[in-house]
C-alpha atoms as one frame of an Amber mdcrd trajectory, in Angstrom:
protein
   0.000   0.000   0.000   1.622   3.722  -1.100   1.837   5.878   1.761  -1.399
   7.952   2.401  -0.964  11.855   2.534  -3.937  12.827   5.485  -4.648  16.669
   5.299  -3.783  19.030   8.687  -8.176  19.588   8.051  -8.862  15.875   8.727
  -9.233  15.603  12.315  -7.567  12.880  14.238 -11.196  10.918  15.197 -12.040
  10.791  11.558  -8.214   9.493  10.123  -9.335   6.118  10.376 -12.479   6.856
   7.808 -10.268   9.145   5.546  -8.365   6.484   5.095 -10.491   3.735   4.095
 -12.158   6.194   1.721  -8.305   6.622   0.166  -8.110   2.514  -0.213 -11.053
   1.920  -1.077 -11.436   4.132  -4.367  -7.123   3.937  -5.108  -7.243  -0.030
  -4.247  -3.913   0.309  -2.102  -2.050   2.521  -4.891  -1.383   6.365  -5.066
  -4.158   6.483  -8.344  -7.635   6.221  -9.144  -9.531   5.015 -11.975 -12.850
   7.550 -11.750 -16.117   7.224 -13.741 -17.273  10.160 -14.397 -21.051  10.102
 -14.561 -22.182  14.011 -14.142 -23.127  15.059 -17.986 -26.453  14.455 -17.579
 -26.881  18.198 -16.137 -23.749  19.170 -17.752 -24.312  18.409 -21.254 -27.963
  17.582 -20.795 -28.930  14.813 -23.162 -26.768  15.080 -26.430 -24.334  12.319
 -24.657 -26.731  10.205 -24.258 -29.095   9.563 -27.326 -28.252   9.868 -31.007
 -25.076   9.603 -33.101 -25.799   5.787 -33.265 -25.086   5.257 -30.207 -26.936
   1.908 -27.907 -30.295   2.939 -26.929 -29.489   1.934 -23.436 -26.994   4.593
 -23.136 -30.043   6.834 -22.987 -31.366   5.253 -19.404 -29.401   6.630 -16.336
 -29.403   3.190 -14.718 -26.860   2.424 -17.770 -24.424   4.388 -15.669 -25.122
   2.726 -12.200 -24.892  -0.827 -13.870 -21.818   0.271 -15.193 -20.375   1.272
 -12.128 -21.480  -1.457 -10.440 -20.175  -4.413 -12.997 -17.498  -2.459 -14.018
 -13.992  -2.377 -12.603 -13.415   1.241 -11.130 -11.987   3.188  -8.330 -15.552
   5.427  -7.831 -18.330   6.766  -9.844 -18.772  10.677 -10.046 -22.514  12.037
  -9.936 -24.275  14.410  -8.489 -25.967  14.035  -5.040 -29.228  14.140  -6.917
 -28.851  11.004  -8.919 -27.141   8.926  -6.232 -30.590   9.376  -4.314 -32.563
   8.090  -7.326 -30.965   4.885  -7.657 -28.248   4.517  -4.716 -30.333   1.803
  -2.825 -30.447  -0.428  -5.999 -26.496   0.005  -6.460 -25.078  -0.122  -2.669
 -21.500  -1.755  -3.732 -20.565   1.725  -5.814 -18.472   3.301  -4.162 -19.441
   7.580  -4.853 -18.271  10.468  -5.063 -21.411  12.943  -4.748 -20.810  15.894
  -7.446 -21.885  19.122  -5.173 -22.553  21.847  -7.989 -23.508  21.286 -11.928
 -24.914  23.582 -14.383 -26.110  23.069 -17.928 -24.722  24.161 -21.479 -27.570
  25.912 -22.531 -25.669  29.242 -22.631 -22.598  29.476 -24.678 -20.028  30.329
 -22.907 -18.924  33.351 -24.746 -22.575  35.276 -24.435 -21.582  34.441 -20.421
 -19.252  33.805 -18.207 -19.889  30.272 -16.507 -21.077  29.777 -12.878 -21.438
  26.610 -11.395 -23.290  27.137  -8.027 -23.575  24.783  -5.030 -26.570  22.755
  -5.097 -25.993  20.323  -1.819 -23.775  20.771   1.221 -21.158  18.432   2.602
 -23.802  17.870   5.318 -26.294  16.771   2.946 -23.981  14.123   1.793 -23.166
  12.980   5.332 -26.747  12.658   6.345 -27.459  10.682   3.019 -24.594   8.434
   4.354 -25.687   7.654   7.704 -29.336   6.996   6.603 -28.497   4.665   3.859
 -25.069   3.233   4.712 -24.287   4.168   0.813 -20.111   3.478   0.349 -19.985
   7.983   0.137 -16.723   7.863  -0.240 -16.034  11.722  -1.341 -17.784  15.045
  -2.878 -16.564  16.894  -6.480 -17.079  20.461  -7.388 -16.529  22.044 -10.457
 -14.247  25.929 -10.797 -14.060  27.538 -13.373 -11.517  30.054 -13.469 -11.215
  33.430 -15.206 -15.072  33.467 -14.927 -15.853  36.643 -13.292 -18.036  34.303
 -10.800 -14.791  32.927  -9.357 -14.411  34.295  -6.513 -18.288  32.214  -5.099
 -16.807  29.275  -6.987 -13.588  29.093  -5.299 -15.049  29.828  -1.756 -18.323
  27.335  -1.858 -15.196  24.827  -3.274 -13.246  25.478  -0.371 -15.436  25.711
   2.241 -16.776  22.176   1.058 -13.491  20.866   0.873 -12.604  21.741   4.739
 -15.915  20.505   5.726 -15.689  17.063   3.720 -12.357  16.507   5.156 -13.483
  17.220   8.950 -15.771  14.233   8.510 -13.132  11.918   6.112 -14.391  12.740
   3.018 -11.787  12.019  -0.065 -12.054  15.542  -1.853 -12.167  15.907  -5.637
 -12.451  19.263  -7.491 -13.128  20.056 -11.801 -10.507  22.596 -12.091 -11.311
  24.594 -15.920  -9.703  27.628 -17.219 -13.542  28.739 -18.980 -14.724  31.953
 -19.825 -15.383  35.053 -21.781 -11.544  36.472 -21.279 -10.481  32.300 -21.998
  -8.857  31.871 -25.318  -7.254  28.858 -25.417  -8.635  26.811 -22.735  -5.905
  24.293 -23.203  -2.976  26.551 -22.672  -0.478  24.314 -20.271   0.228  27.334
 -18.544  -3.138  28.166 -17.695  -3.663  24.746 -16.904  -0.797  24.936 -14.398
  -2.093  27.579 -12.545  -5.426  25.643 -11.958  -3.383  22.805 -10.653  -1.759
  24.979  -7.953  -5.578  26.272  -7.004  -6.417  23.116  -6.651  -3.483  22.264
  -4.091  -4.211  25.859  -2.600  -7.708  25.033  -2.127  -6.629  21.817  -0.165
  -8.064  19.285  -2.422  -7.136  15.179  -3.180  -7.394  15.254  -6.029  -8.091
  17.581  -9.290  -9.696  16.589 -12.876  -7.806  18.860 -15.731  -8.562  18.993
 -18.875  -4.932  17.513 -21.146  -2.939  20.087 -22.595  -2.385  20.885 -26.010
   1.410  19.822 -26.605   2.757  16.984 -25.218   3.283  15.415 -22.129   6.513
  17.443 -21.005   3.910  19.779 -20.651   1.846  18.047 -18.839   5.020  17.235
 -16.155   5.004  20.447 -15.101   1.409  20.973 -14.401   1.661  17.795 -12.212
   4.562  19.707 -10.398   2.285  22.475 -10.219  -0.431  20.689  -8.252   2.389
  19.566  -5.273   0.284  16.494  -3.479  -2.993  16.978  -5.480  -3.129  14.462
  -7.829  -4.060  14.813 -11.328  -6.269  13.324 -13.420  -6.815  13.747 -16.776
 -10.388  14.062 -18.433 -11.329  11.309 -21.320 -13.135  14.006 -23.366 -14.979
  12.787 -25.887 -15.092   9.332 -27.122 -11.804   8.133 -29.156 -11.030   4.886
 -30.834  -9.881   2.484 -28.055  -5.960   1.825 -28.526  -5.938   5.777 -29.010
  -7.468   6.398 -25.818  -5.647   3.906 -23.512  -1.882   5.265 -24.870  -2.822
   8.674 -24.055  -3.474   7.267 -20.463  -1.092   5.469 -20.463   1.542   7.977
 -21.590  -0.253  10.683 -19.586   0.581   8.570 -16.052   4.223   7.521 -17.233
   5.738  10.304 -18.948   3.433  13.426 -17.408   3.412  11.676 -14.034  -0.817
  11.805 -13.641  -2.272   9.673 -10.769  -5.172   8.154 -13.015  -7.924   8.826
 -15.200 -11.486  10.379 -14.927 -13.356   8.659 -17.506 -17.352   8.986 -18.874
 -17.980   9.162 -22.250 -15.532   7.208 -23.369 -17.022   4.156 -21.231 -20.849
   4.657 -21.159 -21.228   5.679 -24.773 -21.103   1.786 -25.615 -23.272  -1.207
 -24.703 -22.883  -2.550 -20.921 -20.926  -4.878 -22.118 -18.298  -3.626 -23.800
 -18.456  -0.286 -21.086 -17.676  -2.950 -18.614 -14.332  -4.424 -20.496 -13.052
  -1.246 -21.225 -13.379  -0.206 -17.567 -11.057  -3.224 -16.842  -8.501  -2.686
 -19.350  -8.369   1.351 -18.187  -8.039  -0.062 -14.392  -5.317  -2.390 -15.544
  -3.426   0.747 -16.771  -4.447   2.646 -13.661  -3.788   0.388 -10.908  -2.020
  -2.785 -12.433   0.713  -0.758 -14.372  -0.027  -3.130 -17.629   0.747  -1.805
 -20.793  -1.837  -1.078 -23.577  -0.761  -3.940 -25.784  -1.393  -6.400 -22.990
  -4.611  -5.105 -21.694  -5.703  -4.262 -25.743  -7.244  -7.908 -25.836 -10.082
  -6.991 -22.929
């Protein structure tokens, strides 16, 4: 088992719970292999139906079945959904997305704000009701909005308050916005990195770079002891996908992979090997021609 970095926030009585949290979503390893499940408010439907894609990928219980059959480190959704259809799926282990907001407005007619729509209390209360494995909460920044500043302090203050009960904290950290031009800049990207370390969370999705994974190096030395993971983005041929993970963990030293189209824009089937061959890269260390075959 790597060696578990506890925050100064997590309070001595609730180590213990921190800590199983930390094994039980990075399997005894320093990465995690996250399904990322939160478009359905963030890109409202257009993931979901159309572009001949399986008319089960339409139903949300598609993602929990994933998650459940799959091979992953935690599923990403918000509180919301968890509710809906948490008692049917109690061996997911969640992380409960706290804020969301739809695409409806382009983003350059308005700068983006993702507000909070459940507290860290709500999630605790959900957990001692239902026993649900609650292992962590996500929130979404986006910086160089001019609605920063309430992004970065509901973000924070959740992130102290998850970690006082031993929460694993997760935060969407995206450069978006009307004075954004290049949302992939690496140096940009580097700068949300740090925020996320200065805002005291685990761990922090990014969006890859444009250029190549030098680049990507120094936005993990950027974060300090946040780990990084990279997003999917949209769905890519298979072998194409896996070496970018692959090469994003080994050469631009990323803890893991945050994952959803790519997996649930397929039958359950097929979501459910390709979740095992991205864990295999993730947590096994196997290389993409010998986890290809799955």
């Amino acid at each position: 088992m790597k060696q578990i970095t506890i925050p100064a926030d997590v309070p001595q009585e609730t180590e213990k719970i921190f800590i199983t949290n930390y094994e039980a979503i990075t399997k005894g390893t320093s990465r995690l292999m996250l399904f990322t499940g939160d478009q359905k408010i963030e890109h409202l439907n257009q993931d979901f139906h159309g572009n001949s894609l399986p008319k089960e990928v339409n139903c949300p219980t598609h993602l929990f079945e994933i998650a459940s059959k799959g091979y992953i480190g935690a599923f990403a959704t918000q509180l919301g959904l968890i509710t809906r259809y948490g008692k049917q799926y109690p061996n997911i282990n969640y992380i409960a997305k706290l804020n969301s907001k739809t695409n409806i407005i382009p983003k350059d007619e308005k700068d983006p704000l993702s507000s909070q729509l459940w507290s860290v209390q709500d999630v605790i209360e959900l957990k001692n009701n239902t026993n649900l494995n609650l292992c962590g909460i996500g929130y979404t920044v986006y910086l160089g909005s001019k609605y920063e500043n309430q992004m970065l302090q509901q973000a924070a203050q959740c992130i102290y308050e998850a970690h006082k009960h031993g929460l694993i904290t997760i935060v969407w950290m995206y450069p978006r916005g009307k004075h954004i031009h290049n949302e992939a800049n690496h140096k940009l990207i580097a700068g949300a990195a740090g925020i996320a370390n200065c805002l005291g969370a685990d761990f922090a999705k990014i969006n890859p770079p444009e250029g190549n994974n030098e680049q990507l190096k120094q936005i993990t030395a950027a974060a300090g002891n946040t780990k990084l993971l990279c997003s999917g983005g949209e769905k890519k041929e298979k072998k194409v996908f896996l070496q970018q993970l692959y090469d994003q963990i080994h050469t631009g030293d990323t803890r893991g992979s945050a994952t959803g189209r790519n997996i649930f824009q397929q039958s359950l089937d097929n979501a459910i090997s390709f979740t095992k061959a991205i864990s295999a890269i993730v947590y096994e260390n196997k290389s993409v021609d010998e986890v290809i075959t799955i």
